[in-house]
PyMOL commands that place a pseudoatom at each C-alpha (Angstrom):
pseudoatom trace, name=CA, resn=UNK, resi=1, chain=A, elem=C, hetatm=0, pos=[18.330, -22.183, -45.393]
pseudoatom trace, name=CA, resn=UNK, resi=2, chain=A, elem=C, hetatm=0, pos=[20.936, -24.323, -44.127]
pseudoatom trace, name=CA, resn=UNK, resi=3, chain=A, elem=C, hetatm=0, pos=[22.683, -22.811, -40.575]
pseudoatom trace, name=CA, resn=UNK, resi=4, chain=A, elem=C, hetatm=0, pos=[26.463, -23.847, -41.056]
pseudoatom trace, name=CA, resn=UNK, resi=5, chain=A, elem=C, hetatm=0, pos=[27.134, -23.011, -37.563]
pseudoatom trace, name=CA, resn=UNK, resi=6, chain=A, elem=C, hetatm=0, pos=[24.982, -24.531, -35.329]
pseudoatom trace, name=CA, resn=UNK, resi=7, chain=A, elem=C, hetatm=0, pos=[26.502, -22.910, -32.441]
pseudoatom trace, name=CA, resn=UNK, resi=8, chain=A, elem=C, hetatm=0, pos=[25.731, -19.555, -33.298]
pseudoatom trace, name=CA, resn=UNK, resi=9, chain=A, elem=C, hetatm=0, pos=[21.828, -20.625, -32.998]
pseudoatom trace, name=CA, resn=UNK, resi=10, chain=A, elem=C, hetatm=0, pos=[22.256, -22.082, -29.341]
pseudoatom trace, name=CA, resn=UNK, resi=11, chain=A, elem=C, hetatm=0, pos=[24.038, -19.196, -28.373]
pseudoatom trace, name=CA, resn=UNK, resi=12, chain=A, elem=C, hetatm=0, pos=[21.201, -16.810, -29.719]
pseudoatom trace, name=CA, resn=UNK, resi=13, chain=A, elem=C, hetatm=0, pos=[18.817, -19.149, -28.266]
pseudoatom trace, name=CA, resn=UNK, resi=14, chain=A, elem=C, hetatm=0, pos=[20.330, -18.979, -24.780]
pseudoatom trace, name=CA, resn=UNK, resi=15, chain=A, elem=C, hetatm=0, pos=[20.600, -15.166, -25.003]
pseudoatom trace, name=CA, resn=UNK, resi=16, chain=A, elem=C, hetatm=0, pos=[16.634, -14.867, -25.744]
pseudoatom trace, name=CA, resn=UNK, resi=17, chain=A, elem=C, hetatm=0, pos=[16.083, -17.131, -22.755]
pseudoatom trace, name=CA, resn=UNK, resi=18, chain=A, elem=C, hetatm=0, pos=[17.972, -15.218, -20.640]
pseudoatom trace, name=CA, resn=UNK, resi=19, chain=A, elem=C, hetatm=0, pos=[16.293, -11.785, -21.634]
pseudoatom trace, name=CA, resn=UNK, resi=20, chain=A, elem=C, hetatm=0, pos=[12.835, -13.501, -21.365]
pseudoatom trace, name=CA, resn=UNK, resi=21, chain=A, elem=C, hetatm=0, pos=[13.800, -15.128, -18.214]
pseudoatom trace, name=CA, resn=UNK, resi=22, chain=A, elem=C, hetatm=0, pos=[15.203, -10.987, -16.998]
pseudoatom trace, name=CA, resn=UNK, resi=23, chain=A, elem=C, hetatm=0, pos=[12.572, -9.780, -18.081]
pseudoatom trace, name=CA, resn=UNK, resi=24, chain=A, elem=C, hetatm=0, pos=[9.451, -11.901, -16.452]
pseudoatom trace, name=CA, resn=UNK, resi=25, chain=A, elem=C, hetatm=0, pos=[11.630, -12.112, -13.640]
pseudoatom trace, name=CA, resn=UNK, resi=26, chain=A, elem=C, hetatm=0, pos=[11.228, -7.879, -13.542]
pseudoatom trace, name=CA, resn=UNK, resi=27, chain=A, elem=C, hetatm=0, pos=[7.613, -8.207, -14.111]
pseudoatom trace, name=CA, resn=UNK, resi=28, chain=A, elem=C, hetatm=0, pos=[7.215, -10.324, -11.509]
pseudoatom trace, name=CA, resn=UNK, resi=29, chain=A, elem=C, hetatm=0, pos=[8.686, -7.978, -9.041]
pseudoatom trace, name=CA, resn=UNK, resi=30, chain=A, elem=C, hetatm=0, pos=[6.851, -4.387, -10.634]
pseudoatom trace, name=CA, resn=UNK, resi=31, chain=A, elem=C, hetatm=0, pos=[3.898, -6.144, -10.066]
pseudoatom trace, name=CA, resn=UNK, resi=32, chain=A, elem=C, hetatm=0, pos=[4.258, -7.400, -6.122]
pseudoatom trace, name=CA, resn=UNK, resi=33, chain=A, elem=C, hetatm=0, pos=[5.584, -3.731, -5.692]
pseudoatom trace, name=CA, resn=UNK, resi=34, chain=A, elem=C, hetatm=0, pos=[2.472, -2.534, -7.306]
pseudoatom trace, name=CA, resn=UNK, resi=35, chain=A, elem=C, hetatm=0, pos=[0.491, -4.833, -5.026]
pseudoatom trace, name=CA, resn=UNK, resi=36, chain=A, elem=C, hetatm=0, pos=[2.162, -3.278, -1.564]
pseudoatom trace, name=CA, resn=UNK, resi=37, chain=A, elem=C, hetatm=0, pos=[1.728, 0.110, -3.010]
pseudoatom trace, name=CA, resn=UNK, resi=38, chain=A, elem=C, hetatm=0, pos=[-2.259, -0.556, -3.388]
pseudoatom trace, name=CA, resn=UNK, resi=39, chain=A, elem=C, hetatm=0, pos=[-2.687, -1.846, -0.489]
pseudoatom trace, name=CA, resn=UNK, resi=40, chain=A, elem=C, hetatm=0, pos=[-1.187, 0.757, 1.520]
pseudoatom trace, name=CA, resn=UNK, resi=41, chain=A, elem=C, hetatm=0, pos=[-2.864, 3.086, -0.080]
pseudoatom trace, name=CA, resn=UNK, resi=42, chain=A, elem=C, hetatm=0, pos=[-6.650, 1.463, 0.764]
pseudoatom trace, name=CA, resn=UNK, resi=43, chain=A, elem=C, hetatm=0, pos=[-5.267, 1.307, 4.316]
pseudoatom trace, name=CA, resn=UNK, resi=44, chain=A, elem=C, hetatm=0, pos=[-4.491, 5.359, 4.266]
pseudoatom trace, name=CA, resn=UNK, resi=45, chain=A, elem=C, hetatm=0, pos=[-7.689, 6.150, 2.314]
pseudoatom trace, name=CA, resn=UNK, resi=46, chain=A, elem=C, hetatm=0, pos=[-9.534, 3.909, 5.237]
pseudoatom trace, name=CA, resn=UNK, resi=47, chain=A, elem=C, hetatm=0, pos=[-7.901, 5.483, 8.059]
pseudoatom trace, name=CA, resn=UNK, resi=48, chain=A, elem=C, hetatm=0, pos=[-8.494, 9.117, 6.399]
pseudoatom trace, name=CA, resn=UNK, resi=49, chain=A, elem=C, hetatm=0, pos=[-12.237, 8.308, 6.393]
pseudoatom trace, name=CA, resn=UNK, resi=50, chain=A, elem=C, hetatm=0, pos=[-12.509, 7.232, 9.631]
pseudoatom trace, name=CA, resn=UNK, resi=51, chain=A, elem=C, hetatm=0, pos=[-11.132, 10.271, 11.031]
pseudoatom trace, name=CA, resn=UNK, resi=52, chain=A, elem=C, hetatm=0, pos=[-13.474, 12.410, 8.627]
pseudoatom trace, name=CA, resn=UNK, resi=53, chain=A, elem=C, hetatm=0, pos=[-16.433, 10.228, 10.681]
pseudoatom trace, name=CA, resn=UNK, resi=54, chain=A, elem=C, hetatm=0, pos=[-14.766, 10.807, 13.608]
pseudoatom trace, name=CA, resn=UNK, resi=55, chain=A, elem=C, hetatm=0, pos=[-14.369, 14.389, 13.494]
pseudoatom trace, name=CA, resn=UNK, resi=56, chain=A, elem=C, hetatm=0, pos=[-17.553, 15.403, 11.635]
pseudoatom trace, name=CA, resn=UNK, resi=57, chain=A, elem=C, hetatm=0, pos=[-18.859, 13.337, 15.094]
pseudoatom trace, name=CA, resn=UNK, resi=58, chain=A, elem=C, hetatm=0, pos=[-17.626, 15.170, 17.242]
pseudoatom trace, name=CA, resn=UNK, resi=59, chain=A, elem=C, hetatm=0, pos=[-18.868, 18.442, 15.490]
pseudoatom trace, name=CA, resn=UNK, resi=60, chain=A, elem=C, hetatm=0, pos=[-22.016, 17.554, 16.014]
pseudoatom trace, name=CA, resn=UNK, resi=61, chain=A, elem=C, hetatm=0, pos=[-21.760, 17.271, 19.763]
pseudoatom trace, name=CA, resn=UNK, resi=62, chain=A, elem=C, hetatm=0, pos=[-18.593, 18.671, 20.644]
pseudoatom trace, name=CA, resn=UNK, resi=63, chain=A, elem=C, hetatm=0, pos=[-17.492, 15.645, 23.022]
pseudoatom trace, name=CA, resn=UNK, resi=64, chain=A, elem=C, hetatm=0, pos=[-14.339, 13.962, 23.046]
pseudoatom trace, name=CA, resn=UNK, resi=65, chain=A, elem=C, hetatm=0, pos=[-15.005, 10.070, 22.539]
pseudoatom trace, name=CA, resn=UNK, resi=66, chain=A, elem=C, hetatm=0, pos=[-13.080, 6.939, 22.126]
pseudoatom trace, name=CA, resn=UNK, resi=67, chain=A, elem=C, hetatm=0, pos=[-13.689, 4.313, 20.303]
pseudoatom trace, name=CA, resn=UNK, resi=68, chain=A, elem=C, hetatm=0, pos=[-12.937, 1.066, 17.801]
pseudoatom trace, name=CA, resn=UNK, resi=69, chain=A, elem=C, hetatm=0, pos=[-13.532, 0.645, 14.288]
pseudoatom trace, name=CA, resn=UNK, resi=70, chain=A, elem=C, hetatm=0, pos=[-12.660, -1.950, 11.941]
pseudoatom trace, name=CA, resn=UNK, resi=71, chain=A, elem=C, hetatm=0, pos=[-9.546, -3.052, 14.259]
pseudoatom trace, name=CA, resn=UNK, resi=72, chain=A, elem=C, hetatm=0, pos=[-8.795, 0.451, 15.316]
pseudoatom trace, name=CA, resn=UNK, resi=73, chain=A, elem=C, hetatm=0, pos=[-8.536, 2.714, 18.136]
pseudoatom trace, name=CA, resn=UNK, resi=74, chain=A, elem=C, hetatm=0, pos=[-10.080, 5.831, 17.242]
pseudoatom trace, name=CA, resn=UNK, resi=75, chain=A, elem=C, hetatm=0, pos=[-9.789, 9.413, 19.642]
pseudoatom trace, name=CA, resn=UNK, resi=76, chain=A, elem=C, hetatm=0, pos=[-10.918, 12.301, 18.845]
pseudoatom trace, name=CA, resn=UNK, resi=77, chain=A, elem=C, hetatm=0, pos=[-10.975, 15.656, 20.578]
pseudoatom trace, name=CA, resn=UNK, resi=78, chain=A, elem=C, hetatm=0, pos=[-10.839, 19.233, 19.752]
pseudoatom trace, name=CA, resn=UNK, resi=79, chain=A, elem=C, hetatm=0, pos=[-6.937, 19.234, 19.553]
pseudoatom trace, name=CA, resn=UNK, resi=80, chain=A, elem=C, hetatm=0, pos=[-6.811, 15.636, 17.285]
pseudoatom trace, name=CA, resn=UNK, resi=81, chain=A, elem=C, hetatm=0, pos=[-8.137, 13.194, 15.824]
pseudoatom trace, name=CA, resn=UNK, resi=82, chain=A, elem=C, hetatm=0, pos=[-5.629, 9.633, 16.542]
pseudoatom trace, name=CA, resn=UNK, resi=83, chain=A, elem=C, hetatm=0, pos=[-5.978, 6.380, 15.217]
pseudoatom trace, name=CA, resn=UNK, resi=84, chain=A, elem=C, hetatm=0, pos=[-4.268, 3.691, 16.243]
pseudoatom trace, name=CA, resn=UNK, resi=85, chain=A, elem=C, hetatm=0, pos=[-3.269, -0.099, 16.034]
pseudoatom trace, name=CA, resn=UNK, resi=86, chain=A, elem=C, hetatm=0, pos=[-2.336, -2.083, 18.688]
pseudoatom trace, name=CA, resn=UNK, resi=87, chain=A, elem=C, hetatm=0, pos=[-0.770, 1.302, 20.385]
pseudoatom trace, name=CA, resn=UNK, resi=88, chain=A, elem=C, hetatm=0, pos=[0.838, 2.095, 17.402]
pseudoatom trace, name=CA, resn=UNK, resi=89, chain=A, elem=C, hetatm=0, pos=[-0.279, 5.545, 16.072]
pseudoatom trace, name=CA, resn=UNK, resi=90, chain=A, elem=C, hetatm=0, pos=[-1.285, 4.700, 12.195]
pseudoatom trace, name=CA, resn=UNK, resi=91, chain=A, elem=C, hetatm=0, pos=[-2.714, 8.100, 11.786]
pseudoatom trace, name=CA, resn=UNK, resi=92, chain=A, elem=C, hetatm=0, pos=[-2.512, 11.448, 13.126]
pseudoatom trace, name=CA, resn=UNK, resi=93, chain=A, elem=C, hetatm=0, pos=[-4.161, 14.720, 12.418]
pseudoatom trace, name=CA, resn=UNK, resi=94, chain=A, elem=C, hetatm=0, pos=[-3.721, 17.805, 14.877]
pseudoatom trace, name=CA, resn=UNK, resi=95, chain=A, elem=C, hetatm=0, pos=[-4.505, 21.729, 14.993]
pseudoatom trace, name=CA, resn=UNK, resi=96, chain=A, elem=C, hetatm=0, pos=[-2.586, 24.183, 15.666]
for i in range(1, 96): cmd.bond("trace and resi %d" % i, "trace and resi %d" % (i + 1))
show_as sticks, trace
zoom trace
């Protein structure tokens, strides 16, 4: 098959590239996103089992305590359980 028009087939080439180039480019970002969102969630399921430790600790004596674990500051009472980094309250649970 002879193309007559050898134009046309640049142009259609140039199109594909730029879909293909759209489209990794999308991938690329979907997949850093997915990244962030996975890692913030292994830092929230951390954090929720350090308070379960925390708490089922202080069930078995009933003292308040502070203390650190894995880079942060963990208090618990009978109020709250509070853990935070660097004096920035990461996680919070409280009765009412």
């Amino acid at each position: 098959m002879k193309w007559h028009n050898k134009g046309f087939v640049l142009a259609d080439s140039i199109v594909a590239l730029t879909i293909l180039s759209i489209l990794i480019a999308w991938y690329c970002v979907n997949e850093r996103q997915l990244q962030s969102q996975m890692r913030h969630a292994n830092q929230e399921v951390m954090l929720a089992r350090i308070a379960k430790e925390a708490t089922d600790q202080f069930m078995i004596d009933h003292q308040k305590r502070k203390f650190n674990q894995k880079g942060y500051q963990v208090m618990v009472s009978e109020q709250a359980v509070q853990i935070k980094q660097n004096e920035q309250l990461m996680f919070a649970v409280t009765k009412q």
